[in-house]
N, C-alpha and C positions, 0 to 999 in steps of 0.2 A: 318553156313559155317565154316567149319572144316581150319586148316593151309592148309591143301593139295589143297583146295580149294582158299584159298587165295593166293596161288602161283600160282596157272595158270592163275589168275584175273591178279596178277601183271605182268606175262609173256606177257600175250595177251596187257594189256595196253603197254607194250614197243615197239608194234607195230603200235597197233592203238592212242596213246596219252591217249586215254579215261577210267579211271579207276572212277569204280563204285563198293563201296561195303557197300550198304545200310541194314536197318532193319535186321542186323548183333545181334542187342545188343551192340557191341562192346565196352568195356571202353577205354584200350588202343588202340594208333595208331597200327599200322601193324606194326612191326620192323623192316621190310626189306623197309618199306620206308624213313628206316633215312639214311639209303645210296644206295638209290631209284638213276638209271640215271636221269639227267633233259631231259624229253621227255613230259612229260603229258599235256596237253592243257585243259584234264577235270576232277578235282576229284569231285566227289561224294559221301560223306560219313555221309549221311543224314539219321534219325532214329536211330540213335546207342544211345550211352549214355557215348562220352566223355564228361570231362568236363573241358578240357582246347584244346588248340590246341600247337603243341609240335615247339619248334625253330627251328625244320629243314623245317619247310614247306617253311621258308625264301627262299631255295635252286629251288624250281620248280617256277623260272623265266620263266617260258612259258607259265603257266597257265592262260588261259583268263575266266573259268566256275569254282566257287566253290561254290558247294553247302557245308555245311553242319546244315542245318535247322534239329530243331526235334531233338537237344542233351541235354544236360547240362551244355554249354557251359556259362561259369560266363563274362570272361572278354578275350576280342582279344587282341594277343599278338601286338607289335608294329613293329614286323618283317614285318606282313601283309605288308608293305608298301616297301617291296621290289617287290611284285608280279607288278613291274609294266605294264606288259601285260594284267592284270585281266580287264575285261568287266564285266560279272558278278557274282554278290557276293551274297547268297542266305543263312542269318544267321536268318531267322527269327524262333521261336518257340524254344529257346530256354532262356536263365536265367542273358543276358549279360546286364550289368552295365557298363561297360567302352567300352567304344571307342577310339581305337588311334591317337593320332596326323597324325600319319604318314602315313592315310589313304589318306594324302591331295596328296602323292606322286603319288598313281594310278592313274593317270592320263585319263589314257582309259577308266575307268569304262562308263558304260553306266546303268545297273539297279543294284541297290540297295534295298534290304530285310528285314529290322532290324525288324519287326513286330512281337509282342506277344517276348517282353522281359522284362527288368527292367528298360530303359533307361531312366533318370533322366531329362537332359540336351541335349536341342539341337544340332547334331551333323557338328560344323560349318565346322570343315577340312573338310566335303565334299562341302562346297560354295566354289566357282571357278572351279570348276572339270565341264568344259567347254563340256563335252561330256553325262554328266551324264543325262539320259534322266526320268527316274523312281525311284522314292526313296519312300519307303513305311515303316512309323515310328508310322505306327499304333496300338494301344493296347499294350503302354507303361507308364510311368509316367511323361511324358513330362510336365511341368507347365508354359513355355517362350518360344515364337517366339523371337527371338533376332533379333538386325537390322541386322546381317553378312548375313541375310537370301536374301539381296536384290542381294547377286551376287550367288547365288545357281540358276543353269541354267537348273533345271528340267520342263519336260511339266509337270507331275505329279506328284501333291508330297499327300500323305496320310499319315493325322495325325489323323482318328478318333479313339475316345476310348482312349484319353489320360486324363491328367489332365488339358489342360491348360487354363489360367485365361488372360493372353496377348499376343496381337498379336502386332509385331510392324508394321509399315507401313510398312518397308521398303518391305513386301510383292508387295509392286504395283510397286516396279520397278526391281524386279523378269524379265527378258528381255525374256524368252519363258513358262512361268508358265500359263498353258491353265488349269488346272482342277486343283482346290484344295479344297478337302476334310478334314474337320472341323467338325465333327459329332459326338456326346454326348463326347462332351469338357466341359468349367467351363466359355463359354462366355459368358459379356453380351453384348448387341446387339449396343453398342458403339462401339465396339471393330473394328467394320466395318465402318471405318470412310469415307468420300467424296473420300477421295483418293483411298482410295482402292478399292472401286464400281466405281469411273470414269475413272481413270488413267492407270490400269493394264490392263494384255491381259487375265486376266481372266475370261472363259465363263463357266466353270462349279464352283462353288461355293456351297458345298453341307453343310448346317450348322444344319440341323436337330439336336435336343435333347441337345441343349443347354440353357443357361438361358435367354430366349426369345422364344417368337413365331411366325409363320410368316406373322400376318398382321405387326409385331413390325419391321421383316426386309425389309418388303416392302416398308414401308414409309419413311426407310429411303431415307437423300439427296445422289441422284447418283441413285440410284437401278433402277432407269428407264433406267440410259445409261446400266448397267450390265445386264438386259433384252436385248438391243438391242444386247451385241454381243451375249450372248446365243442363242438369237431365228436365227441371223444369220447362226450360225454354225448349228442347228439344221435343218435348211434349206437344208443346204448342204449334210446334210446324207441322208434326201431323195428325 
């Protein structure tokens, strides 16, 4: 996609919000989006090969969709957290290490994509973001469920293909967490204590390829009540 071509992209987005300029290559941003009007509702700029994202993006206060999955993206700037219109935010498959505090500001968000990066540490400024409905932090180096995890208000949350060794409880009082995905982690089958098979509203529980097997998490105490709400819901889909 030539410059002439990237000018009628950003023309048309000024009408329609929706700017889209993927599998470009790209390393640089577009220039003319650094004093871009605030209109855009969608950017798109996923499959290129930045590998930062530049301080003016701070500027598109309107923006509720950003993808940019599929870059080279190391580390999110902490402006992010002016977009507070953003719903959702789609960084997965790219190289990113840090996450900013000031992520805790989006408020809106609803789905979350950090999947297939570098991320170390569990990302707590998203617990309390009350709207957050999908958060997917799979096939990273995560090694610690922390407690902050118990105000994290996602139905889904995906952690497999990480590293990690603990989980805390505070998973069971997670207040809408219906499916959570744990699958070739570094658990062992303690790790799934009373509470967490009794207590929580959790009905999918996928632990597969961890350090245990499944008659080892069957017998655990609770697993009969976490049966019960599974097979409930399972009821209900058909």
């Amino acid at each position: 996609m030539g410059n002439k071509q990237i000018k009628q992209h950003l023309e048309t987005a000024q009408k329609t919000g929706i700017l889209k300029i993927s599998l470009q290559r790209l390393q640089d941003f577009p220039p003319q989006l650094k004093a871009y009007p605030n209109v855009l509702k969608t950017l798109d700029l996923s499959q290129n090969r930045f590998e930062r994202i530049p301080e003016e993006i701070g500027r598109l206060t309107l923006l509720k969709h950003l993808n940019m999955s599929g870059n080279q993206i190391v580390e999110l700037p902490q402006v992010l957290g002016e977009l507070m219109k953003l719903e959702v935010m789609l960084m997965n498959d790219n190289m990113i290490a840090k996450i900013p505090d000031s992520l805790s500001n989006c408020t809106n968000l609803k789905t979350v994509n950090l999947s297939h990066n570098q991320i170390r540490e569990f990302p707590t400024m998203l617990c309390g973001l009350k709207h957050l409905d999908i958060l997917d932090l799979s096939r990273n180096k995560i090694t610690s469920i922390p407690n902050e995890i118990a105000t994290l208000h996602v139905t889904e949350l995906n952690l497999n293909q990480n590293q990690i060794s603990n989980l805390s409880e505070g998973v069971a009082a997670c207040p809408k967490l219906k499916t959570l995905r744990l699958e070739e982690n570094c658990l062992q089958v303690t790790a799934f204590t009373p509470r967490i098979l009794k207590d929580s509203k959790i009905t999918i529980l996928a632990v597969d390829g961890n350090l245990f097997n499944s008659k080892q998490f069957s017998d655990l105490e609770g697993y009969d009540v976490y049966m019960e709400r599974y097979t409930a819901v399972k009821k209900k889909m058909f």
